[in-house]
C-alpha angles and dihedrals in degrees: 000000000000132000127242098211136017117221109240111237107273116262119274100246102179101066115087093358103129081072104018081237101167124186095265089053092074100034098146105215119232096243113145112276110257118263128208127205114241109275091016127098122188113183117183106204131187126260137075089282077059105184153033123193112180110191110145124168094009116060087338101206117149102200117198128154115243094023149126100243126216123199121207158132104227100004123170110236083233090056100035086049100037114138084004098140100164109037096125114030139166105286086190077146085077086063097056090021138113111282083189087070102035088054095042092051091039086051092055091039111048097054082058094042101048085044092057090048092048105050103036082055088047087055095035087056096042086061094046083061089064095058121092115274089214086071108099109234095170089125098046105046077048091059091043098047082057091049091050088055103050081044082057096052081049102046086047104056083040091051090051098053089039085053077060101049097051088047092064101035083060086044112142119172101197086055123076106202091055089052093049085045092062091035093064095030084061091047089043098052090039083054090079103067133094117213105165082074134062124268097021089262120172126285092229111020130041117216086207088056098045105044089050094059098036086055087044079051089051103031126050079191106095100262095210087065104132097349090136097063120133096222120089113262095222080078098061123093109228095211090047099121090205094073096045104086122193144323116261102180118234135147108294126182095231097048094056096042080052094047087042092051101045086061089054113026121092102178132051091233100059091046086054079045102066099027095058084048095056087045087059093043095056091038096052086050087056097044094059099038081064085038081059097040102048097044078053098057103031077061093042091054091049101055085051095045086053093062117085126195128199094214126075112221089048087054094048081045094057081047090059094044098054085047089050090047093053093041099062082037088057090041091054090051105037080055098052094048089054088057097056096049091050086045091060097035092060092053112032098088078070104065100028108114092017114138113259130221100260083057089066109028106038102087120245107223118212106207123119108064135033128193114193111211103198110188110214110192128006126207107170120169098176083190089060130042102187094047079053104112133179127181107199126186108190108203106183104199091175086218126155111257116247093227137039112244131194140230139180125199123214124185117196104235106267095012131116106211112083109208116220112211108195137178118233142176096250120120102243137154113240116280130234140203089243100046085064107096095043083043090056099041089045102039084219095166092080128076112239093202087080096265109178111239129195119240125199138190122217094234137011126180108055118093092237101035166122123034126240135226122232115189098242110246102193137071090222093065087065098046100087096054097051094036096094137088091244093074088049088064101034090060087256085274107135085207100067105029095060087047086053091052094052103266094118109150099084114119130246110298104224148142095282095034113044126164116233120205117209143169135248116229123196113228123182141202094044126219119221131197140191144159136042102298132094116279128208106210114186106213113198120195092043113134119261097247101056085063108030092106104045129042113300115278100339120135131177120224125187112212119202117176100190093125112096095220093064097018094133100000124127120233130197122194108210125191111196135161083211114036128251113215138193096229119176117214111196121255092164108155121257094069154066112240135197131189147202147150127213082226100057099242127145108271123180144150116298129000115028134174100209130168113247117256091031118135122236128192109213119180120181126195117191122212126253107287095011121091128184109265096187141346120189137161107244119200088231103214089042089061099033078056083052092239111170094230095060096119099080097173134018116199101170125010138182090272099063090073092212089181086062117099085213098046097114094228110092134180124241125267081276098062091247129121109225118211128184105209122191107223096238113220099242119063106280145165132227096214119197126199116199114200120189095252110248103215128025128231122243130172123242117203127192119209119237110255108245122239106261109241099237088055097034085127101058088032098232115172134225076252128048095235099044098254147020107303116222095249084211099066099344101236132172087234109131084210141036132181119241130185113237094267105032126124109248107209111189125177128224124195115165132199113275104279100034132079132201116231104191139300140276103231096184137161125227086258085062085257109156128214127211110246119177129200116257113226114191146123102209086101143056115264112187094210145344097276097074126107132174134210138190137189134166106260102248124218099273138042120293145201125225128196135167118227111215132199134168113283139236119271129200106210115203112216108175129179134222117313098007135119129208135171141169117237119234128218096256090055101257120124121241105211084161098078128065092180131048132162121232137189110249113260086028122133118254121202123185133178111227122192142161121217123249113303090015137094146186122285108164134008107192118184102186128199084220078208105057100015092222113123126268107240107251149152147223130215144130077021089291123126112218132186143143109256104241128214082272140078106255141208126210112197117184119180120183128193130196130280100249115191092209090066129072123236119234115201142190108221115253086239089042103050086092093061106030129037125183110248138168124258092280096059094247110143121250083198088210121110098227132038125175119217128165127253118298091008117123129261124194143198152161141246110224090190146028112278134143115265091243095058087073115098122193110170132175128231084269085054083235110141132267114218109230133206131206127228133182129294105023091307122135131196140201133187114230121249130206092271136056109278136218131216128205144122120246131215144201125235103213119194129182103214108237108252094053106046073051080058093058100271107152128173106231139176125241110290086046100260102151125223120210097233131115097201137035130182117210138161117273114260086039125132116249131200139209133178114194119199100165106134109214125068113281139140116247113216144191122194128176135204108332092016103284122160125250117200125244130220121205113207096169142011101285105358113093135190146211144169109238120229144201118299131006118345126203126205121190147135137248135202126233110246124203129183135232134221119217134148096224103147090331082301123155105196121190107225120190108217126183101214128197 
């Protein structure tokens, strides 16, 4: 007798009980892994408040949910987080929330987020190398030590959920050492709580600890300023100043870096450099501290939330204790984001104004304009520097050079003089630092023999610009750029020095291809010329001996504008220690538009002459409809010369998707985008780009669930978190933002007793939307009261409210000397309860057992409103079945084993097809039943089989004559021995060769079917259809080789009736013998005839 199906193994139930986690909970999608631009840092963290990007001084965007967002470069906290009044908020979502979700977005996350800490403190550290041993950096390696320890505790909490995650993403029911592995990751993650003290905080760290004296690491304000307040700190604006107090010194991280770098560093850049990296530094340790923390207490409120309590006050108690537990949550991070924004803050009047990379490293072409500088006499007496005479006469021809040059620009940190280095054609020795202030006295660089050198301007088309370039004449303009310790250490080679400090793409410095460094002079006012006419330019600054002989000062310059691309157009020609820039702020239509500058010059739409390193406020409102695609700094002559590096700076791309509600960049209360923009120190445009924005934007709200009367006193809800939970990220929020299309999910998890039948999705105008209950368990559910819903977010506000109702209960009545139990969702049995509530269509599991010398008799699940049975069944001693739209009642009785009576069993391969029943056919539900000699047994089939295909059979396997009865129902009259009931099958196989000769097995009407085996039960018809062409016998032999007769019912389609045990179908040749007379031989031959 063989079985038709195999049982899989029973589900492992203890693993990840505690939660009802199960492996699909923590499937990790194979999105890309984030990436992350060099400098920048954008961790997304967890909460309502949902998510941090620092990335000051480079692309400058702070990122929150539920904020007001500020765009810069070099923006102040108190400016990027200004009218942002719910930047933190209670995630008390997390505490009745999807862990699925919170570890699949940890695991994508943490790899990211480690990477960015680690490498801005590698660099951080590499820098720290360059700097003299002899500074002391005792406070600062202090402050650091201290930092490294509240990262452990962090990495540490985070390690221990991530060992969970990879447990059950290796989970494998069928093999015991994965399930001993999550088994012990769960333990071993449940192992640091501390449950004996409020708030589940750790056994051996304490969050509160931590995140006071990380702020005290970041802020030098008093972090416990207005920490007592009564009102939720989620309210509070981190970048408010009012709530800031004052400043109470201390060693701070940032200070000392600070104190460490203005000793070593030369260049602004590299000051912003390393600034902007230790900013990252500190804000990626506190990102994942939150990371940590938040992970810590989302599993800590759902441990809670899975208890349930049956009495109320201890219910309203668990409540408290979750609130208490996000409170001082929101109060630590409130706190730390303070910090960072007092940290910046502190710090940020430093760096504004500084030049950024992309002023150094983006390459100046000089391409548009030559002057040729012919000198036509030479009297040099190097003895002598008043004898010293040149004769210059300046032809300005306005042509297009014939070759792109190159410049970098260079500004010492805190001074106000930006040095140009530039590559020329001269034939020069390499220059070194040392060599400055002799180069500059000497003017070396040029070639007394009357050598003719190009001379370019920075820029060249804009009326009041470019700058120009004046060889410097005194020792004393170099001075401030050599006068620092980093030259000391770089071998006063500029060369070096700027390739050490991150600047490496100059070329090679040799004998055909110097670099010149020169000064930039201010002259105003400035002296324009066009047309085609002689032009008398006064140039101040020049040194004495390049005008001694003419009048002072005074050059002549021929301007010829045949050339079509400055025929008609004005230069100026500006010297400025500072440059002065043409620098194009957007006024596109399509939007409203406001400007300022940090400087208090005059600042507009449009065309603008700035200072560089001024600091100008632009805020952008869109219209209605419209939303800002992009919006990048271009190098405007790069681009007008087509160069592929002409964007410098990208603020907002295509990628951010503005016009989204869950973009993460949000305009102030206003409606306006404010953006802090650094003026570069070449000619450059802000350029703007407006799309018509695809989705709008609508507000759901979610009524407060209202106290339920019998429990006014305690306040419990209809829910068990006070109100309807975001099924996205399970905030508290009473509203969210959708865009017009998207799906809505919303959660639902009512107080024990009640149930929640669905959900009122309505507009302002009484308009109702379909939503439809989402059924699914690829989730965690905390208990069997919650429900979820989802709609598609029409295109206007709504309204959302759950409808409650009281809920199902299945009621355990359970007679003598039985045992029954439901099973919980972390695998343990509650034998404590005889009454517990289900959602309708839930599954119910309950352990069923009879006590010592005792077993089963009947299992009974009851619909209380109709009084038909529930459909079940019984194995591995568990009752399951699926929880109807009704209360229920489960009744088990058990009797005594008594030796004088017989057992009558269903077959463990069988129980899916039988079932033992009364005389009424009514099931027992039960496998085995006694009953005493000649007394009847009955049971039921469950399918259609042929009667013969029921086996009862006795200890001694002798047969057990069965009767039928109505309705499905069998009977057997008990022998004097225990029985046992099955169906039995035939395993029916067509040998090879002859299912290749065209042997098929078919149903009745001769349709084949291309299979070489069949299982069916035994007593069942078989067919055959036979094609093969030449003359054969097909046969069919059973067990031991009988033989089983065929019935042909057409030409080529046979039958037969299966049997018990294994069938073989084949085919065999006529043979036919030969007569020969071949040595008195008789040989057999097998012929195929036609």
């Amino acid at each position: 007798m063989k079985p038709k199906n195999k049982r899989l193994g029973r589900k492992i139930l203890s693993t990840l009980t505690a939660l009802s986690l199960s492996a699909a909970v923590f499937a990790v999608p194979c999105a890309p892994s984030l990436t992350v631009n060099a400098g920048t840092i954008t961790n997304i963290v967890t909460g309502r408040w949902a998510a941090i990007g620092l990335e000051y001084f480079e692309r400058g965007v702070m990122r929150a949910l539920g904020s007001a967002a500020a765009h810069a470069e070099n923006e102040t906290v108190a400016t990027i987080l200004s009218k942002t009044k719910r930047l933190l908020g209670n995630p008390q979502s997390n505490a009745l929330g999807d862990i699925k979700a919170l570890c699949m977005e940890m695991n994508q996350k943490l790899t990211y987020l480690t990477s960015v800490v680690q490498n801005n403190n590698t660099y951080v550290s590499k820098e720290l190398q360059k700097i003299d041993q002899k500074i002391s950096r005792t406070n600062y390696n202090n402050c650091i030590n201290n930092l490294e320890e509240i990262n452990g505790d962090s990495g540490f909490v985070i390690g221990k959920f991530n060992a969970l995650i990879y447990a059950v993403n290796q989970y494998d029911a069928n093999n015991a050492d994965s399930i001993r592995a999550l088994r012990l990751a769960y333990d071993d993650l449940y192992s640091i709580y501390e449950r004996t003290t409020a708030g589940y905080m750790g056994k051996t760290f304490s969050f509160t600890d931590d995140a006071e004296k990380l702020a005290s690491l970041l802020s030098s304000y008093d972090y416990s300023n207005g920490m007592n307040g009564t009102a939720p700190y989620y309210s509070y604006d981190p970048g408010d100043k009012s709530h800031w107090g004052d400043i109470k010194g201390g060693n701070t991280v940032i200070e000392n870096y600070y104190d460490l770098l203005s000793t070593s560093c030369a260049f602004d850049h590299e000051m912003v450099q390393n600034m902007t990296a230790e900013y990252n530094y500190l804000a990626g340790i506190t990102s994942q501290f939150i990371e940590a923390y938040t992970m810590y207490i989302s599993y800590y409120a759902q441990m809670a939330y899975a208890e349930s309590y049956d009495d109320m006050v201890d219910e309203r108690n668990k409540q408290s204790s979750v609130d208490l537990a996000w409170q001082e949550y929101d109060r630590c991070c409130y706190m730390l984001l303070r910090a960072l924004a007092q940290m910046i803050d502190l710090h940020a009047d430093r760096m504004n104004g500084a030049m950024r990379s992309y002023d150094v490293e983006t390459t100046i072409y000089f391409n548009n304009i030559r002057d040729s500088i012919n000198a036509i006499s030479v009297e040099n007496d190097r003895t002598n520097h008043t004898n010293r005479r040149f004769d210059h006469e300046y032809v300005s021809n306005r042509n297009r050079t014939a070759k792109t040059m190159q410049a970098y620009m260079v500004r010492p940190y805190n001074a106000d003089t930006a040095y140009i280095i530039r590559k020329t054609n001269d034939t020069q020795p390499t220059v070194l630092m040392q060599e400055l202030e002799y180069l500059a006295a000497e003017e070396n660089m040029w070639d007394f023999t009357g050598y003719t050198c190009d001379y370019y301007n920075l820029a060249f088309t804009a009326p009041t610009s470019p700058v120009g370039i004046n060889i410097m004449n005194k020792g004393s303009q170099v001075l401030p750029l050599i006068s620092t310790g980093a030259y000391e250490m770089a071998g006063r080679d500029i060369r070096t020095y700027l390739n050490s400090h991150g600047i490496t793409e100059i070329p090679n410095i040799g004998s055909k291809n110097p670099y010149i460094l020169t000064d930039v002079y201010s002259w105003d006012p400035s002296i324009g010329f066009s047309g085609n006419f002689d032009v008398h330019m006064k140039f101040i600054q020049l040194p004495d001996y390049m005008t001694s002989d003419t009048a002072p000062g005074m050059k002549n310059f021929d301007m010829d504008d045949d050339q079509k691309y400055f025929k008609d157009k004005e230069t100026n020609i500006i010297y400025t220690g500072q440059p002065v820039i043409a620098y194009t702020l957007p006024n596109n239509a399509g939007a409203s538009y406001q400007y300022s500058a940090d400087s208090g010059a005059s600042v507009h739409g449009g065309y603008n002459v700035l200072t560089s390193g001024d600091v100008v406020t632009l805020r952008i409102k869109p219209d209605d409809g419209k939303y800002i695609k992009s919006l990048q700094l271009f190098d405007r002559h790069a681009k007008d010369e087509k160069k592929s590096e002409y964007v410098l700076c990208t603020y907002i791309d295509e990628s951010d998707e503005l016009y989204r509600s869950d973009c993460g960049i949000y305009p102030e209360a206003d409606g306006y985008y404010r953006f802090i923009l650094n003026v570069p120190f070449r000619d450059a445009d802000i350029s703007l780009t407006l799309g018509d924005s695809p989705v709008k934007s609508h507000t759901v709200s979610l009524e407060q669930s209202e106290i339920l009367p019998e429990y006014a006193s305690a306040k419990i809800y209809y829910d068990r978190d006070g109100g309807i939970l975001l099924f996205d990220n399970f905030s508290n929020d009473s509203q969210h933002t959708y865009n017009t299309g998207d799906t809505v999910k919303v959660a639902v998890s009512p107080y024990k007793g009640y149930t929640c039948t669905g959900i009122s999705v309505m507009d302002a105008n009484g308009n109702e939307y379909p939503a439809e209950e989402v059924i699914t368990d690829d989730y965690l559910r905390l208990n069997d009261f919650q429900s979820n819903y989802s709609f598609t977010m029409p295109d206007t506000d709504v309204t959302v409210k759950a409808v409650y109702s009281k809920t199902n209960y299945v009621t355990l009545e359970k007679g003598r000397h039985v045992r029954l139990g439901f099973l919980n969702e972390n695998g343990s049995v509650n034998d404590t309860s005889s009454v517990l509530s289900y959602f309708p269509a839930s599954a119910v599991t309950i352990q069923a057992s009879a006590e010592s010398g005792y077993q089963l008799s009947r299992i009974e699940v009851i619909n209380e409103d109709t009084g038909k049975d529930v459909p079940c069944t019984f194995s591995d001693g568990f009752i399951r079945f699926t929880m109807p739209q009704n209360n229920v009642t489960v009744l088990a009785e058990a009797e005594w084993l008594d030796d004088s009576k017989h057992l009558a069993a269903v077959e463990a391969e069988s129980r899916a097809l039988l079932t033992l029943t009364d005389s009424t056919g009514r099931p027992l539900n039960v496998d085995t039943v006694q009953a005493e000699k000649g007394e009847t047994v009955f049971f039921k089939v469950l399918s259609d089989m042929p009667d013969a295909a029921l086996q009862v059979y006795d200890t001694a396997h002798q047969a057990v004559a069965v009767q039928p009865s109505e309705k499905g129902i069998y009977r057997i009259v008990m022998p004097d021995s225990d029985v046992t009931i099955g169906v039995a099958y035939a395993d029916i196989a067509i040998d090879t060769e002859t299912f290749r000769s065209g042997v098929r097995f078919a149903d009745a009407g001769g349709t084949v079917s291309d299979t070489e085996t069949l299982t069916v039960f035994c007593g069942s018809t078989v067919y055959l259809k036979d094609t093969f062409p030449y003359p054969h016998t097909l046969r069919v032999t059973g067990t031991g080789g009988s033989e089983i007769p065929l019935t042909r019912s057409a030409d080529t389609l046979y039958s037969f009736t299966a049997p018990d045990g294994a069938v073989t179908v084949r085919i065999e040749a006529n043979v036919y013998t030969i007569e020969a007379d071949a040595s008195a031989q008789a040989y057999a031959v097998l012929l195929w005839c036609e």
